[in-house]
C-alpha positions as CSV (number, residue, x, y, z in Angstrom):
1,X,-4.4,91.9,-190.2
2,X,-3.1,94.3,-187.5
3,X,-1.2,93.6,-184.3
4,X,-0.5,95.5,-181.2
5,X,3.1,95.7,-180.3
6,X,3.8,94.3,-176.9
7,X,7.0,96.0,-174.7
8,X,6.4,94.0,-171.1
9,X,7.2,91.3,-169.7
10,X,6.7,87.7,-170.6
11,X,6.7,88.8,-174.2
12,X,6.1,85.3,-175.7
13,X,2.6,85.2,-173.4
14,X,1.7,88.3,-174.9
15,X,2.1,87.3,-178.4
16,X,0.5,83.7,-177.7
17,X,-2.7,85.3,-175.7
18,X,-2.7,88.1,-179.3
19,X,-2.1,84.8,-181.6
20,X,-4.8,83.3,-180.0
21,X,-7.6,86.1,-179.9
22,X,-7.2,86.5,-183.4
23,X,-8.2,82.4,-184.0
24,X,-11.1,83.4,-182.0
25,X,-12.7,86.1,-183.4
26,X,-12.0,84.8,-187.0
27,X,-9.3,87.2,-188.4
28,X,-6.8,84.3,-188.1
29,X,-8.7,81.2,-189.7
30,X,-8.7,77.0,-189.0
31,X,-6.1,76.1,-191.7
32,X,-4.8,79.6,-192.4
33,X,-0.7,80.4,-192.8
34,X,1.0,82.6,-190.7
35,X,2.9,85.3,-191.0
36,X,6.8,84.5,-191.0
37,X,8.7,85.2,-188.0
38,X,10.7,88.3,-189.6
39,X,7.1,89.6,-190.3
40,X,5.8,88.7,-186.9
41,X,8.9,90.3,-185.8
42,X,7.3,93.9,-187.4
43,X,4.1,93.4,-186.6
44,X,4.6,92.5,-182.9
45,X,7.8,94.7,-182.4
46,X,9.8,92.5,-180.6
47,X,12.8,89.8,-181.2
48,X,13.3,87.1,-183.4
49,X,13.8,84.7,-180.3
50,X,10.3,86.0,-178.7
51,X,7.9,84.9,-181.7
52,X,9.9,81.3,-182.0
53,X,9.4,81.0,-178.0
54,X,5.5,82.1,-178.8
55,X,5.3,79.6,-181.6
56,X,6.9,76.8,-179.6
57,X,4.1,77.4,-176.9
58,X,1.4,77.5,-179.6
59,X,2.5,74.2,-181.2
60,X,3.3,72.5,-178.0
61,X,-0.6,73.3,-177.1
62,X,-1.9,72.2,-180.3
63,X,-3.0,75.0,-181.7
64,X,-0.6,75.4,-184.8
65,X,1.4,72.8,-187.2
66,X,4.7,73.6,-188.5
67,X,6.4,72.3,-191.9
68,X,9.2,72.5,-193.3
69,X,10.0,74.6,-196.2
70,X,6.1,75.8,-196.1
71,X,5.5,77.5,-193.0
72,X,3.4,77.5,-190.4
73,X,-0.2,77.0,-190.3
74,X,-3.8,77.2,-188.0
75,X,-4.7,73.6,-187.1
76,X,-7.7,72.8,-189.0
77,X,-9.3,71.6,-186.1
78,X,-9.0,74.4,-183.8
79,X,-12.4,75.7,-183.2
80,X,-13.8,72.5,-182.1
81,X,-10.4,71.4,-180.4
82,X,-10.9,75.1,-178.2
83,X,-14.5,74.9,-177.4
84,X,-15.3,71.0,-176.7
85,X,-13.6,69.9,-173.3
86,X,-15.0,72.8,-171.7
87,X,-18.3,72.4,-173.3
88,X,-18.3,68.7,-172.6
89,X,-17.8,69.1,-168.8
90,X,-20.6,71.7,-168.4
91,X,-23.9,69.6,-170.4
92,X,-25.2,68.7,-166.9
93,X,-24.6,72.3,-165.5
94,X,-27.7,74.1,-164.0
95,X,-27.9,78.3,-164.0
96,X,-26.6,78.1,-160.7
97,X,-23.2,76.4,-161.4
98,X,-23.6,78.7,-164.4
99,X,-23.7,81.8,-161.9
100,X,-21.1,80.2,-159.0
101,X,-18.8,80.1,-162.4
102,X,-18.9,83.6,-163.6
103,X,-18.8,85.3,-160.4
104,X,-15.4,83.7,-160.0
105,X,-14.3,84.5,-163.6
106,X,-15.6,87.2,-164.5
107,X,-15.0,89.4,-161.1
108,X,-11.4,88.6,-161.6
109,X,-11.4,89.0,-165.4
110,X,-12.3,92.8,-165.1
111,X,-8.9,93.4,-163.3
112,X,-7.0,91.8,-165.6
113,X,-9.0,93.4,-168.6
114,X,-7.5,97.1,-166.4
115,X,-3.6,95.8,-167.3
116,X,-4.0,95.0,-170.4
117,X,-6.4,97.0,-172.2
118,X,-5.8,100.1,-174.0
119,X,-7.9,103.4,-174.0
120,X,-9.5,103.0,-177.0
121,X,-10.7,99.1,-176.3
122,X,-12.5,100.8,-172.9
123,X,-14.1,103.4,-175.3
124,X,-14.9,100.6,-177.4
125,X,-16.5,98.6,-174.6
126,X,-18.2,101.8,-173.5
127,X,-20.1,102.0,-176.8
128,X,-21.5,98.6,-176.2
129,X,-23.8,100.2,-173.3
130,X,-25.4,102.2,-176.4
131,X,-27.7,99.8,-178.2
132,X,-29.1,102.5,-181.2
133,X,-24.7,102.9,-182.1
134,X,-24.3,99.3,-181.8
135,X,-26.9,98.1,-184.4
136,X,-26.4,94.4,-183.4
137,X,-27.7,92.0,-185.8
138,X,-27.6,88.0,-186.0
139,X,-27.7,86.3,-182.3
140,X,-25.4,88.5,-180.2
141,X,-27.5,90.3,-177.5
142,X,-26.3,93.5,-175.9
143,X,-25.6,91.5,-172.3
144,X,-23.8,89.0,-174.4
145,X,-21.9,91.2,-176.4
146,X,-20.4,93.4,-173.8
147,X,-19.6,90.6,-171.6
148,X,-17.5,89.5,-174.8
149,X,-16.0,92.1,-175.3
150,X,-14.9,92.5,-172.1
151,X,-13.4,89.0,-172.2
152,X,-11.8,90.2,-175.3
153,X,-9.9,92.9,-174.0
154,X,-8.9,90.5,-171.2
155,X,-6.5,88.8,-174.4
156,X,-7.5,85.6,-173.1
157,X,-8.8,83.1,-174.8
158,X,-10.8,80.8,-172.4
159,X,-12.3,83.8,-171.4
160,X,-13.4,84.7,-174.6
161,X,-14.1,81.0,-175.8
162,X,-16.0,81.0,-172.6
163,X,-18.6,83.6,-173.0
164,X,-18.9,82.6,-176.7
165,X,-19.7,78.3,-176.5
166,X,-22.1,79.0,-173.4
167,X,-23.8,81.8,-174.9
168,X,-27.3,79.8,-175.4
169,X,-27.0,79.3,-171.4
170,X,-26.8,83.0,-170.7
171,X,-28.8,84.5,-173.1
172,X,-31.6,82.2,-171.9
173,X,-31.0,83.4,-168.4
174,X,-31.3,86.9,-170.3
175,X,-34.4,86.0,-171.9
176,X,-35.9,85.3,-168.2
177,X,-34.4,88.5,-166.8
178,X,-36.2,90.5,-169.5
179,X,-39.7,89.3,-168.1
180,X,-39.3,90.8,-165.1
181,X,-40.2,94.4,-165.1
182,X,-37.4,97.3,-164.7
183,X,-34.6,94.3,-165.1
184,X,-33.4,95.8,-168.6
185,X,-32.7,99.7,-167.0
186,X,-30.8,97.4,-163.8
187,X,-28.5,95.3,-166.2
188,X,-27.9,98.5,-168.1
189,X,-26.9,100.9,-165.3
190,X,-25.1,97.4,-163.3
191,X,-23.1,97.6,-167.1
192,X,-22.2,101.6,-166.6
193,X,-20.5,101.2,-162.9
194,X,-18.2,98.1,-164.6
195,X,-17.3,100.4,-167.5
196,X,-17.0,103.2,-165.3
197,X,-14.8,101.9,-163.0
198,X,-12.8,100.1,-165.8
199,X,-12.0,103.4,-167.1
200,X,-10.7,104.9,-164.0
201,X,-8.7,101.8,-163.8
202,X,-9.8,101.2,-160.5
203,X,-9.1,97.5,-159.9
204,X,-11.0,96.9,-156.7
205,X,-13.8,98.9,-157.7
206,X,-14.1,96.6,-160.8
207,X,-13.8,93.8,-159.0
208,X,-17.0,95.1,-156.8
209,X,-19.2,96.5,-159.6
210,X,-18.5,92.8,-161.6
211,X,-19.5,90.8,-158.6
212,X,-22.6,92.7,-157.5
213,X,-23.5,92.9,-161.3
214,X,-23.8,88.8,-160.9
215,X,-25.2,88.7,-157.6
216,X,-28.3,90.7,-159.4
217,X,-28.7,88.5,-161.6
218,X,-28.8,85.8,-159.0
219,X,-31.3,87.2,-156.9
220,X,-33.5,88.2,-160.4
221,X,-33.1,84.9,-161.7
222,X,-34.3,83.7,-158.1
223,X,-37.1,86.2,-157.9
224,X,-38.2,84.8,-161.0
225,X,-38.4,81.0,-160.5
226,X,-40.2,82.2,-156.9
227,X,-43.3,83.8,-159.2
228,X,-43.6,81.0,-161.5
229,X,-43.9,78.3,-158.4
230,X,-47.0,81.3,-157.1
């Protein structure tokens, strides 16, 4: 496994919001031992004192188990112990919630996705515009997995765990948006002015290109349920 080193401020965040990402996209497993805090030490490049802080938080949240003599380990559970109180709250929610929702999050998620992400995660999310590179297989769409990805540069779980648990909600949103003609070219070029503007690291501009990118799909999705009551 591979970290990133982390040099600013609020180091133990850092290494918890890292910790966690990893649980997510399966390189650190439900039940799995970690690494020992000299080794977290390396691999991290900070102190002693900032991994125990980072543990402390993990634990504390339930997301790890300590024992003595034998290390520390992935709580078994984790997964399910991530995904369900979120999942649980939203069963009744309609596309509009769904919509109110990620406007909010994911307009504001792009900024922070600009201070944390490195160079080569933007070019990374840049290749996710090209579907004949990506060669997706299995149930990830393009929409779904560069909104992902995005969340994953953004080193923060519920945003991740987010896109991932309601994925059935937004790719049948997708599959709607599809019927309508030109709607695939749209989503793609809405996708360029986010990336775009992510690389230039131009916050606001972001911020703009994310929230118009959701009020298209709003009015799409609205267009849409207007020709089916015609």
């Amino acid at each position: 496994m591979s970290f990133v080193p982390v040099r600013n401020e609020r180091l133990s965040d850092k290494v918890v919001n890292q910790i966690l990402g990893m649980i997510h996209s399966g390189d650190l497993k439900p039940g799995q031992k970690l690494p020992s805090e000299l080794v977290f030490c390396e691999q991290f490049a900070v102190s002693r004192g900032v991994i125990r802080e980072a543990m402390i938080q993990l634990q504390a949240l339930g997301y790890i188990r300590r024992k003595t003599k034998n290390g520390t380990f992935i709580e078994k559970d984790i997964i399910d112990r991530l995904s369900r109180p979120v999942a649980d709250a939203l069963k009744e929610a309609t596309f509009q919630d769904l919509l109110d929702f990620r406007d909010s999050l994911e307009s504001r998620m792009v900024e922070i996705v600009i201070d944390r992400c490195t160079d080569e995660e933007i070019e990374e999310i840049r290749q996710t515009l090209d579907a004949d590179a990506l060669k997706l297989s299995g149930h990830f769409s393009l929409d779904h997995y560069f909104h992902y990805k995005l969340a994953q540069a953004s080193r923060n779980i519920f945003y991740m765990n987010f896109i991932d648990t309601y994925y059935d909600l937004i790719e049948e949103l997708a599959q709607a948006n599809k019927k309508q003609e030109g709607s695939l070219k749209s989503i793609a070029e809405e996708h360029q002015a986010i990336v775009e503007a992510i690389g230039r690291r131009d916050k606001r501009a972001a911020h703009k290109a994310m929230e118009q990118h959701i009020t298209n799909v709003r009015q799409r999705r609205q267009r849409l349920e207007s020709e089916s009551v015609q």
